[in-house]
TIZA-985298 format. One record per atom (N, C-alpha, C): residue number from 1; x, y, z; residue in three letters. Coordinates in pm, 1 decimal. Example, Ala and Ser with C-alpha at 12.3 -4.5 7.8 and 13.67 -1.06 7.14 Angstrom:
2
+-----+----------+----------+----------+--------+
| num |       xx |       yy |       zz | residu |
+-----+----------+----------+----------+--------+
|   1 |   1319.0 |   -569.0 |    780.0 |    ALA |
|   1 |   1230.0 |   -450.0 |    780.0 |    ALA |
|   1 |   1320.0 |   -330.0 |    780.0 |    ALA |
|   2 |   1285.0 |   -225.0 |    708.0 |    SER |
|   2 |   1367.0 |   -106.0 |    714.0 |    SER |
|   2 |   1290.0 |      3.0 |    787.0 |    SER |
+-----+----------+----------+----------+--------+
This chain:
83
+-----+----------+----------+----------+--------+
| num |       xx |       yy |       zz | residu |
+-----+----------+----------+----------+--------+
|   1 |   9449.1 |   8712.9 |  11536.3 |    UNK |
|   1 |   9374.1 |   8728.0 |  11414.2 |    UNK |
|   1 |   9238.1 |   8787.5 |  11447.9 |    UNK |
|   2 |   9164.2 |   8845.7 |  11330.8 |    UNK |
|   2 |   9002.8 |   8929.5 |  11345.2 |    UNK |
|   2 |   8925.7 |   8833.9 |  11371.3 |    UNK |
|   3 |   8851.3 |   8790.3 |  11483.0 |    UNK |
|   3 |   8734.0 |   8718.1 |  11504.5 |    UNK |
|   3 |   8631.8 |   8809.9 |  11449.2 |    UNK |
|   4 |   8581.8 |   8913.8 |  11438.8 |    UNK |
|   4 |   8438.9 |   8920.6 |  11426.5 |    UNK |
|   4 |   8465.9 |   9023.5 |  11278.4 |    UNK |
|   5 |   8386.6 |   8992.0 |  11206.4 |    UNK |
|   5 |   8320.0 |   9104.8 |  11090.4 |    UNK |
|   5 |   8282.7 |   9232.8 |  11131.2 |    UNK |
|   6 |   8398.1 |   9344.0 |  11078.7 |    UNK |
|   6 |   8358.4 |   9514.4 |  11120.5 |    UNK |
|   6 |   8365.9 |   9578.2 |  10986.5 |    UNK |
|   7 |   8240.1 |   9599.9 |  10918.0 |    UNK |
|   7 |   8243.2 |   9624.5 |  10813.8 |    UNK |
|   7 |   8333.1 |   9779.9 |  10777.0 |    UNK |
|   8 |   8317.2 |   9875.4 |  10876.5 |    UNK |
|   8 |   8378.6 |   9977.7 |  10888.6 |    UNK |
|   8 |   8542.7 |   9933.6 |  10879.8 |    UNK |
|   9 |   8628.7 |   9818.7 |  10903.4 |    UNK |
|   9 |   8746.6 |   9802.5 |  10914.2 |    UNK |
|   9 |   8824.3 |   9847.2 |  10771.5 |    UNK |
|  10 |   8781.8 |   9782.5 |  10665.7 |    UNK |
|  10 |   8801.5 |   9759.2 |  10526.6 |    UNK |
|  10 |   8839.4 |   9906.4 |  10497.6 |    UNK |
|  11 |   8703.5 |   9966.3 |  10491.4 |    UNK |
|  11 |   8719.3 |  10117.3 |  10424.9 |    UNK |
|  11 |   8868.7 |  10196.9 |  10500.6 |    UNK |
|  12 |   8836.4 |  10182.6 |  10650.8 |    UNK |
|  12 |   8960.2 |  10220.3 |  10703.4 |    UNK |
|  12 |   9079.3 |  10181.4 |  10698.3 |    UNK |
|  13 |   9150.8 |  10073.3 |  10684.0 |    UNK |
|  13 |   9270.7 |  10032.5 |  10647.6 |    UNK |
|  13 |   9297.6 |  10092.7 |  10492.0 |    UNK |
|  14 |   9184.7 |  10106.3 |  10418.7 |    UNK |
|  14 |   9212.3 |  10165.0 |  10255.7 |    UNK |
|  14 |   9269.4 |  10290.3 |  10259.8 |    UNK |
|  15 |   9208.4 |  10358.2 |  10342.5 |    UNK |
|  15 |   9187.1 |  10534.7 |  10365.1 |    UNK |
|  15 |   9388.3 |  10505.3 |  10429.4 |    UNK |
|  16 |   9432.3 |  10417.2 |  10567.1 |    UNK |
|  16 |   9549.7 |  10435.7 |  10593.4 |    UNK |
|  16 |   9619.7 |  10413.0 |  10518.9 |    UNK |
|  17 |   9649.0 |  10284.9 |  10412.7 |    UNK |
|  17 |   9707.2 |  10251.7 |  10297.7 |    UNK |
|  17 |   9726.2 |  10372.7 |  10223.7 |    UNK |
|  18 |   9657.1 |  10448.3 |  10156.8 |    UNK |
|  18 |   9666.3 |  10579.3 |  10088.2 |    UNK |
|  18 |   9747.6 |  10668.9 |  10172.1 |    UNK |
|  19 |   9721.2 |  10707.0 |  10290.5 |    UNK |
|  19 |   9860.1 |  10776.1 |  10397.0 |    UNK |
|  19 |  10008.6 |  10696.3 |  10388.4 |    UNK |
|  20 |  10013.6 |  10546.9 |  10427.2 |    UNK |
|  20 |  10115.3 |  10506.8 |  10442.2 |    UNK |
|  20 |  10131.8 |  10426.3 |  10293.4 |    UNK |
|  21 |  10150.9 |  10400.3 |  10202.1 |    UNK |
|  21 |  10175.9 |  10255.1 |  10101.9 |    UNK |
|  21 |  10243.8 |  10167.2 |  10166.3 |    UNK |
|  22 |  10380.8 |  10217.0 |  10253.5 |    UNK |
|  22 |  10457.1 |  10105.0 |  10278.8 |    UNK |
|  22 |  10492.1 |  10075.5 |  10372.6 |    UNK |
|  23 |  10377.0 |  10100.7 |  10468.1 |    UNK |
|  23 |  10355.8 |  10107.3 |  10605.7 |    UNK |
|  23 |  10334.8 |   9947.7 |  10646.1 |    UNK |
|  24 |  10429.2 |   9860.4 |  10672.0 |    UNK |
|  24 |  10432.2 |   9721.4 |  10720.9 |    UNK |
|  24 |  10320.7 |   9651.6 |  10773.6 |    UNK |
|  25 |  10311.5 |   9745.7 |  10892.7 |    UNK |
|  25 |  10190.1 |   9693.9 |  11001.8 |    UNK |
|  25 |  10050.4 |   9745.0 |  10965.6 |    UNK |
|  26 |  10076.0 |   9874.0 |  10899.4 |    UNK |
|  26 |   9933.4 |   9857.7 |  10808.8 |    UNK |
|  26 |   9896.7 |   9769.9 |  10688.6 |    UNK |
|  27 |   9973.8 |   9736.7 |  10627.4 |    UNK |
|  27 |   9931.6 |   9646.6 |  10518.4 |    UNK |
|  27 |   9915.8 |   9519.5 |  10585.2 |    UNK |
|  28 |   9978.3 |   9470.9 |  10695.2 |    UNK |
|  28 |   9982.0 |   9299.8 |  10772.9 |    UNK |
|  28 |   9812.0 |   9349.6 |  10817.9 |    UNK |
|  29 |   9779.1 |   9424.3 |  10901.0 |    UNK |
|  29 |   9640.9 |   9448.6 |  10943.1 |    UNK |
|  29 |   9547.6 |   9458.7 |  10842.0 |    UNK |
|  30 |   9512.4 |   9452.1 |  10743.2 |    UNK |
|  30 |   9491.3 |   9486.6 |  10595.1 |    UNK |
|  30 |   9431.6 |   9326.1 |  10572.8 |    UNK |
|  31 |   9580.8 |   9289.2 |  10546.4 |    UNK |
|  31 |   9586.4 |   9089.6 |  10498.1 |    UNK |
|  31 |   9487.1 |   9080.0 |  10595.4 |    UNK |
|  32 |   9559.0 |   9059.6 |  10742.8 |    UNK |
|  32 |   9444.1 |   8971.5 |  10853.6 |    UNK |
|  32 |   9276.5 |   9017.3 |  10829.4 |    UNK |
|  33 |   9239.2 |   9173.8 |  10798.3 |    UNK |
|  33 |   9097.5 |   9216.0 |  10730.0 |    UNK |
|  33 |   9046.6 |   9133.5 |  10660.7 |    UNK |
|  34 |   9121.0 |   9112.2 |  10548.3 |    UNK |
|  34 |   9068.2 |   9090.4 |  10412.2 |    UNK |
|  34 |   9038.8 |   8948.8 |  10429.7 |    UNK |
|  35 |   9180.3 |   8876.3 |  10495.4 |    UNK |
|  35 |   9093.2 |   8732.8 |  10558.7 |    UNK |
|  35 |   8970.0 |   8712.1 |  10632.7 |    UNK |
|  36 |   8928.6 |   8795.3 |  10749.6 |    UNK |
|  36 |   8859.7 |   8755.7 |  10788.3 |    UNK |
|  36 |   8717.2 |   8796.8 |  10775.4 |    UNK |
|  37 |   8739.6 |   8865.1 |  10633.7 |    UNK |
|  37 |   8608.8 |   8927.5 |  10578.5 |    UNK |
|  37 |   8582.0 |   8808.3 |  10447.4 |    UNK |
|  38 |   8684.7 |   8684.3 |  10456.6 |    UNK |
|  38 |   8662.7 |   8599.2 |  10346.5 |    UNK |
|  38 |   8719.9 |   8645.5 |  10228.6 |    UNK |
|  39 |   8774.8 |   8690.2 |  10185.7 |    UNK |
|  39 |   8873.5 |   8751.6 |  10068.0 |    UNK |
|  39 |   9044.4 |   8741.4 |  10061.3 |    UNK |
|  40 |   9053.8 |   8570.3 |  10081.6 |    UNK |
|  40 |   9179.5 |   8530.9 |  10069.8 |    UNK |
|  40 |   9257.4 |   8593.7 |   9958.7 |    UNK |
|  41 |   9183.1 |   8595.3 |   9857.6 |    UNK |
|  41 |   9280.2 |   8612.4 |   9690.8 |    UNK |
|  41 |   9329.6 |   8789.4 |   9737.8 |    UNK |
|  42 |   9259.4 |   8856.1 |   9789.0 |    UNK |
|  42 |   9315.9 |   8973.8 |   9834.9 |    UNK |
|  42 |   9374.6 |   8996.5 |   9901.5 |    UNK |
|  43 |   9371.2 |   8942.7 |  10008.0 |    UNK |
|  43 |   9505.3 |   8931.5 |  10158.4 |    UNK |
|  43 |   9611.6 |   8876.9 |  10110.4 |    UNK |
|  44 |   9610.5 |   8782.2 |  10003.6 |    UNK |
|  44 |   9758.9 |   8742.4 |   9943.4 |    UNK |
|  44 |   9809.8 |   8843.0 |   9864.6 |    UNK |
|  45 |   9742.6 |   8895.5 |   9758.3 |    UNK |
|  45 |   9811.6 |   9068.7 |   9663.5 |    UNK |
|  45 |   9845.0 |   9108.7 |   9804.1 |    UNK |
|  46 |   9776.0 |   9184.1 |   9916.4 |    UNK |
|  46 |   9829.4 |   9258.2 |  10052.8 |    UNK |
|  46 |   9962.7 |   9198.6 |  10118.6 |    UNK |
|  47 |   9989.5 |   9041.3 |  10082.4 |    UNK |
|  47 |  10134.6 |   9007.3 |  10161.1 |    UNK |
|  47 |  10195.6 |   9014.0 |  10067.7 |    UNK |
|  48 |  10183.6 |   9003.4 |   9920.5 |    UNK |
|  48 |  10265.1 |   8967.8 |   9840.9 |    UNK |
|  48 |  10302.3 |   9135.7 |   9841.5 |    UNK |
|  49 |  10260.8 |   9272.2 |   9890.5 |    UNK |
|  49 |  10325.2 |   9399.1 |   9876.4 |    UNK |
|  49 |  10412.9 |   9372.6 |  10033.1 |    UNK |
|  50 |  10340.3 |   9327.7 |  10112.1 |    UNK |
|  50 |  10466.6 |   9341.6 |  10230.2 |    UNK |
|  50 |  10589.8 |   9270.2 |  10149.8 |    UNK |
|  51 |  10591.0 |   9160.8 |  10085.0 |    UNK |
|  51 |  10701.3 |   9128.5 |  10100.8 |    UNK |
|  51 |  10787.2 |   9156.1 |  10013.4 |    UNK |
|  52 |  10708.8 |   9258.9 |   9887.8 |    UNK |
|  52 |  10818.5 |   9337.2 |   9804.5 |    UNK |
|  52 |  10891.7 |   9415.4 |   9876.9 |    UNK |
|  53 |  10827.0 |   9475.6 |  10024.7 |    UNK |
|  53 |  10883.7 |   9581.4 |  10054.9 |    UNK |
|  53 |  10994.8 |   9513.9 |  10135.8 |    UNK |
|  54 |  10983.8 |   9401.5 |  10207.5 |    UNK |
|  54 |  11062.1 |   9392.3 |  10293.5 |    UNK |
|  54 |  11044.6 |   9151.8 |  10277.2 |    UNK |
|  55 |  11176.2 |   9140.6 |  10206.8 |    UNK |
|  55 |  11142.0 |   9027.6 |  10160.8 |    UNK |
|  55 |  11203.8 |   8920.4 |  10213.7 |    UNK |
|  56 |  11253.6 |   8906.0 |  10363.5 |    UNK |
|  56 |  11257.3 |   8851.5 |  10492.2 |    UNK |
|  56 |  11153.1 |   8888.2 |  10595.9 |    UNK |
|  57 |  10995.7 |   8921.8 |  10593.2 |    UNK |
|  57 |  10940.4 |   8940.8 |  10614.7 |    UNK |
|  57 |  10862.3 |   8765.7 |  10674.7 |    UNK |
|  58 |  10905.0 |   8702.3 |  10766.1 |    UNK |
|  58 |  10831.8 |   8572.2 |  10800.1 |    UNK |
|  58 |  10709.7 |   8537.4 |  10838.3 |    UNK |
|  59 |  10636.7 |   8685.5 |  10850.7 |    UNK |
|  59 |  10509.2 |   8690.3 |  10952.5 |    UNK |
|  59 |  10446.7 |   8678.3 |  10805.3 |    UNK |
|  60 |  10471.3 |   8750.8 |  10721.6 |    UNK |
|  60 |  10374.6 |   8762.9 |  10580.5 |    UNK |
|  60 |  10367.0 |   8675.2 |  10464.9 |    UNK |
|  61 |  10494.4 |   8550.3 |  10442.2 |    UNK |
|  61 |  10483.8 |   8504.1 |  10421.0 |    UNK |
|  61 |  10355.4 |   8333.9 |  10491.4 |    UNK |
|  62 |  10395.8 |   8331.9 |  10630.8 |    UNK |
|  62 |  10313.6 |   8232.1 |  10690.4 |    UNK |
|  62 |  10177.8 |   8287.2 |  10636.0 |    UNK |
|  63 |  10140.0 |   8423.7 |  10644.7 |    UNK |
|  63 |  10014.1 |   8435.9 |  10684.0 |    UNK |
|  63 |  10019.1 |   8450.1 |  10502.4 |    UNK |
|  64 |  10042.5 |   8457.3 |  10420.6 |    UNK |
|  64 |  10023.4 |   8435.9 |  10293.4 |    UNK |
|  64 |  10028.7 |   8292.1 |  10244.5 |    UNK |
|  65 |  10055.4 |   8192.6 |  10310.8 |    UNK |
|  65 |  10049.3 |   8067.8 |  10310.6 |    UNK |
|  65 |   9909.9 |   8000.4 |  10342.6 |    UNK |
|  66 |   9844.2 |   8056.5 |  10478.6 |    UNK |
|  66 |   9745.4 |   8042.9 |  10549.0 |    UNK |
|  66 |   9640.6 |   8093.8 |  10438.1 |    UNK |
|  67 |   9668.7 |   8190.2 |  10343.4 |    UNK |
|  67 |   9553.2 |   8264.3 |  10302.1 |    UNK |
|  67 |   9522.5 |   8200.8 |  10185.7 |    UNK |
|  68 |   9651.8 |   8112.0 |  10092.4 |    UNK |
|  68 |   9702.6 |   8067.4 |   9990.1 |    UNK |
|  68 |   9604.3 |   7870.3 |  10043.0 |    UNK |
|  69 |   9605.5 |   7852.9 |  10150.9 |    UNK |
|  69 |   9570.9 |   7717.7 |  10162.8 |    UNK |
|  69 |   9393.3 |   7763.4 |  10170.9 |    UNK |
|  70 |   9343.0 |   7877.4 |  10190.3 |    UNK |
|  70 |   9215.2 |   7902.5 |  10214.2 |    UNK |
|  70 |   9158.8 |   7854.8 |  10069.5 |    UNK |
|  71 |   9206.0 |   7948.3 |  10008.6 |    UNK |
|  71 |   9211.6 |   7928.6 |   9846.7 |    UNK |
|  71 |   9195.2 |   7769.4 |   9774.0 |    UNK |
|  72 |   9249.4 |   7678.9 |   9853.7 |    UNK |
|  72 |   9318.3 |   7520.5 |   9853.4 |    UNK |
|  72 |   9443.9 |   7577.6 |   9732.6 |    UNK |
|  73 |   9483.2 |   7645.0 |   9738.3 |    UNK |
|  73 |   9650.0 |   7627.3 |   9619.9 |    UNK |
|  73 |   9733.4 |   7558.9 |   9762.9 |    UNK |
|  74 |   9753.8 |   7420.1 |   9762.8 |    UNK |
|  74 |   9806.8 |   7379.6 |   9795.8 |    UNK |
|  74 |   9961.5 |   7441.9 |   9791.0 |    UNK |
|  75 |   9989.9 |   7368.2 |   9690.8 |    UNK |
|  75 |  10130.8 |   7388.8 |   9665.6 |    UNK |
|  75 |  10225.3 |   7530.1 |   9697.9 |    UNK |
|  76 |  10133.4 |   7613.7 |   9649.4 |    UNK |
|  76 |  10163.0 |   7805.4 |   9643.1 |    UNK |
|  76 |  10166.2 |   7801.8 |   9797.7 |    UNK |
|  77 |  10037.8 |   7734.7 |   9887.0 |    UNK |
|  77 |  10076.1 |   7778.1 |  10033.8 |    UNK |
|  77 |  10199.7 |   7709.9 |  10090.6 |    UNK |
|  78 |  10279.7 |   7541.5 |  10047.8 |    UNK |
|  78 |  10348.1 |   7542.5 |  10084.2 |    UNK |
|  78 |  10503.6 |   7620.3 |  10050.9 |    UNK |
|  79 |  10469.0 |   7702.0 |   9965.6 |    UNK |
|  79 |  10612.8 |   7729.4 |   9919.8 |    UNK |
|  79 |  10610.7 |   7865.3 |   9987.4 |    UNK |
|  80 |  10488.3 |   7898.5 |  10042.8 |    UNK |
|  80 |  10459.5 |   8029.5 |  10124.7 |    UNK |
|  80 |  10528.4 |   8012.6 |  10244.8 |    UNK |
|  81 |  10471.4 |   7847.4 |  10343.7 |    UNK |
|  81 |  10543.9 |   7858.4 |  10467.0 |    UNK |
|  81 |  10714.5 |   7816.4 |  10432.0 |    UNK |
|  82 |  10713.5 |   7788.4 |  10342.3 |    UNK |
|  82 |  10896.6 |   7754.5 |  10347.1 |    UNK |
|  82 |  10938.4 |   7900.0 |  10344.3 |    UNK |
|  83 |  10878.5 |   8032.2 |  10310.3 |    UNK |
|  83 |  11001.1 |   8127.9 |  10250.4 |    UNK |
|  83 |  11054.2 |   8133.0 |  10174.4 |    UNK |
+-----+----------+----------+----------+--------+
């Protein structure tokens, strides 16, 4: 996960998003951003597109769970780590 705040990260994952939409590992790098810039409610919209795209996706759900308990929605994060 992002330990440190790179404010430059954000803009750049936006700019790749616009190249790729449904680029997996760019949108998962995206979520982990948006978390660790403090913007849970956004890293969850970011897993909740991984996992339209691909909806056995286990990495995006956990980490949409994780982002979902930041929030405290309890419940929403556990139904995140079940899958």
């Amino acid at each position: 996960m992002l330990k440190a705040k790179h404010p430059e990260a954000l803009p750049a994952f936006r700019e790749a998003i616009e190249l790729g939409p449904t680029d997996i590992e760019t949108l998962m790098g995206f979520g982990a951003c948006l978390g660790a810039h403090g913007l849970p409610s956004e890293a969850v919209d970011t897993y909740r597109q991984v996992i339209a795209i691909e909806p056995k996706n286990a990495n995006a759900f956990c980490e949409m769970g994780t982002s979902l308990y930041a929030l405290r929605r309890w419940d929403d994060a556990m139904e995140a780590f079940r899958g």
